[in-house]
N, C-alpha and C positions, 0 to 999 in steps of 0.2 A: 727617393725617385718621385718625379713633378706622377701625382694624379692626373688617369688621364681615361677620361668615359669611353665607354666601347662604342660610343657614337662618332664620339672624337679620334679614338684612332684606327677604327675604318675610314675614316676620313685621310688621314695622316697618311695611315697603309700605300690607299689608294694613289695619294699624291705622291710618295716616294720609289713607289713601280712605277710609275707613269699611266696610271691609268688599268684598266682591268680590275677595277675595285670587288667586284663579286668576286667572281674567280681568284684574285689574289687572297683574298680576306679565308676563302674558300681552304686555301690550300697550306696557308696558314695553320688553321685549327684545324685540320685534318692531321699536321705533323706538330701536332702539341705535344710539348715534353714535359708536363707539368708533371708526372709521377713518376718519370723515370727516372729515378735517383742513378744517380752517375758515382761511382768512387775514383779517385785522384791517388795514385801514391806519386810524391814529391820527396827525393832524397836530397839535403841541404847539405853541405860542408861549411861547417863552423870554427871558424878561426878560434884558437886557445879552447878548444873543447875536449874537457876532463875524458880521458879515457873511457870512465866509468859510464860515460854519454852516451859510446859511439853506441850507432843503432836502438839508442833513445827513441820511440813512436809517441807523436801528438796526433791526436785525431781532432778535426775543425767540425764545426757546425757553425753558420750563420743565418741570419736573416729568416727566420719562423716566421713571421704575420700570420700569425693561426687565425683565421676564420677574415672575412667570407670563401675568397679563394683556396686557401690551404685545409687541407683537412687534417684532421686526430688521427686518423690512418695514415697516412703519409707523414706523418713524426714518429708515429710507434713504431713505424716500417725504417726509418734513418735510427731510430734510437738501437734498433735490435740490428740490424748493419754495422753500425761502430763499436757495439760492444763484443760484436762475433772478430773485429779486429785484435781485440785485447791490447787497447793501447794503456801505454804507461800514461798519460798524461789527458784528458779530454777539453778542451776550450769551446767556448761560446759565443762569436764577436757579435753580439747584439741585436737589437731590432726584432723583440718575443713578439709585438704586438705591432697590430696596423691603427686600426679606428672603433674596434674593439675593447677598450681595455680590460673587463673581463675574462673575455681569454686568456689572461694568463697565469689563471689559475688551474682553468683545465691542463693548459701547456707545461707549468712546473710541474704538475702531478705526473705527466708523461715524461719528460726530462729527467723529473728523479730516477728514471729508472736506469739511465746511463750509469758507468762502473770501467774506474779507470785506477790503476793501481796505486798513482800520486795524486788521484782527482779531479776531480771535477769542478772548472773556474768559467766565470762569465764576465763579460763587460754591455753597458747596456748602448740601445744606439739610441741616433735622433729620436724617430720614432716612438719609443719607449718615455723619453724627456717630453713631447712632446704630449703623451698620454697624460702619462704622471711614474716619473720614477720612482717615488717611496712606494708606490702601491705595488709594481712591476719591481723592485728591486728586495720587498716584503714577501710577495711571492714564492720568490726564488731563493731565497735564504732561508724559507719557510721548508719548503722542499729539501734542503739538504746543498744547495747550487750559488755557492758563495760570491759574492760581486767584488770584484775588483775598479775601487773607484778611486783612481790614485792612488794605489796602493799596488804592494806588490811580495810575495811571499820566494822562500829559496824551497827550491826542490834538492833533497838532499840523496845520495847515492854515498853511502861512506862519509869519506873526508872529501867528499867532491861538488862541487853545488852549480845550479842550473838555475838561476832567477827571471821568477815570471813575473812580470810586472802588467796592466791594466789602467787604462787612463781613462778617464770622462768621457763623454762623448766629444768629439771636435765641433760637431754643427752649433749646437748649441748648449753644449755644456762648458767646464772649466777644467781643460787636461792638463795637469800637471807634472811635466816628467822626471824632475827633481825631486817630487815629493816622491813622487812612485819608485823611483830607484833608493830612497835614503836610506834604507837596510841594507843593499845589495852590496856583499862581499866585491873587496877589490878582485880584478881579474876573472871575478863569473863571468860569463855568456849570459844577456840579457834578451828574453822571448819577449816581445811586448803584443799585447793586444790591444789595438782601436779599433774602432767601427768604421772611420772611416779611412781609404786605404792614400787620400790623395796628401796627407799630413805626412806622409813619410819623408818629403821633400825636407822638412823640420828638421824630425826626429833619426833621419838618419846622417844628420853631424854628430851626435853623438856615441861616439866610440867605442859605448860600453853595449849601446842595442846590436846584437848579429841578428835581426829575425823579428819580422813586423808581421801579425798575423790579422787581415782586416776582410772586412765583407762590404756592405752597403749599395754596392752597385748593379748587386742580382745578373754583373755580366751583359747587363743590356735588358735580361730577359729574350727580347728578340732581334737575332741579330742574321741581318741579310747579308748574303757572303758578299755581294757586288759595291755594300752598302756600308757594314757596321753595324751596333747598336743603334738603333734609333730615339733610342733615350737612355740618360744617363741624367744621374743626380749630383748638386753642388760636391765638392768634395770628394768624387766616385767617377770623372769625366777623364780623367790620365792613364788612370792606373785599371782599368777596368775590371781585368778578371787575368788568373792566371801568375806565373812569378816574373820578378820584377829583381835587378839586379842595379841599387840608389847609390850612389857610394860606393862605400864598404859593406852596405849593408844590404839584407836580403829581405822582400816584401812579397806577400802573395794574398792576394785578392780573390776570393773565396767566392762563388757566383749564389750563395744563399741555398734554400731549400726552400721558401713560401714566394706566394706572387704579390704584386700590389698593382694598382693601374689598371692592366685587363690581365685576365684570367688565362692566361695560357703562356708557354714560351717555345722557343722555336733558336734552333742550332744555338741552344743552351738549356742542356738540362739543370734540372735543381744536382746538387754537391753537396760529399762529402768527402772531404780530402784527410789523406792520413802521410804526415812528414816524417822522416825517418833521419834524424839525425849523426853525421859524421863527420869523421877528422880532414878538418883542412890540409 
């Protein structure tokens, strides 16, 4: 998401109301949703999906920027939310860190405490590349929160398998989704996670992906009903927030849990969504 000073977008505010800058700005941060964590349940039907699936739960987390805007409370509070879900499966789509990179040492130590019965997977975003990912992806592997970087692992149920695969980041990394699927059993169900959600136009030729699980675009952060998001980032502008039906394929845009830009959000809380998988 473009950086964007709280001088600058009271400015911006101002101009996209038409004026009323006090009072808009005003009313604004009076209905900040920045703690109210929101839970999503999303039930998907999946074409060729192993019996042994249906009613398969993934729980999502994206977009942390832990520190200045985000607090350690407000992670411990989504961390201890998804694990009272009991999901079989928990994913991560990226972006631990804003302009910090530090934080995300305190953030994997919080993180670690997630518990998912097939585990717990991450992929990293811009952001994080942008930091430094060996430091951000050492972190989190340190912690026990395995990185998926063109790569991709089979979840097994019996004789029935469910492959999750993880690709680079799109902005500015190197996703490879051939590499990432090259283990994957003919006729599995492929979950992919990217960070960002506008690459599905891609990746959903691909026949073998049912299910793109991406974050990056925080949803707008604030979005005016008359209006729209008023900001959105490269790669995060189509596909905003929410599910999304590419193809054949199924995509959902995850609106994050930390801020970046300015500090608050508005008719968009932070998320955490939990999908619950079934027979087409």
């Amino acid at each position: 998401m473009t950086s964007l000073s709280r001088r600058n977008f009271l400015k911006f505010t101002g101009a996209a109301l038409g004026g009323g800058l006090v009072a808009a700005t005003t009313f604004l941060y009076l209905g900040d949703e920045s703690r109210q964590l929101s839970l999503e349940h999303i039930t998907i039907p999946v074409v060729n999906l192993p019996p042994a699936f249906e009613g398969f739960k993934i729980a999502q987390m994206s977009d942390f920027h832990l520190y200045p805007y985000t607090t350690p409370e407000l992670i411990r509070q989504a961390v201890e939310i998804t694990n009272g879900l009991k999901p079989d499966l928990t994913v991560l789509t990226g972006d631990f860190v804003w302009r910090n990179l530090g934080a995300v040492f305190d953030l994997a130590q919080i993180l670690s405490g997630l518990n998912a019965r097939y585990g717990v997977y991450s992929v990293l975003g811009n952001h994080d590349l942008w930091s430094n990912a060996s430091v951000v992806k050492g972190a989190l592997r340190e912690s026990g929160l395995p990185v998926l970087e063109n790569q991709g692992i089979p979840v097994n149920i019996g004789k029935s398998t469910l492959y999750l695969a993880g690709l680079d980041d799109g902005w500015s990394g190197n996703p490879d989704l051939d590499a990432a699927l090259e283990n994957a059993p003919p006729g599995a169900p492929v979950v992919l996670l990217l960070h960002e959600p506008d690459l599905v136009d891609i990746y959903s030729k691909d026949s073998r992906v049912a299910l793109q699980l991406s974050g990056h675009s925080h949803g707008g952060q604030v979005r005016l009903r008359s209006i729209g998001p008023l900001i959105l980032p490269h790669l995060g502008r189509k596909y905003d927030f929410g599910l999304y039906r590419v193809n054949n394929m199924w995509l959902y845009t995850n609106r994050g849990i930390g801020n970046i830009s300015v500090p608050l959000r508005y008719n968009c809380p932070p998320e955490i969504t939990l999908f619950t998988l079934g027979m087409a």
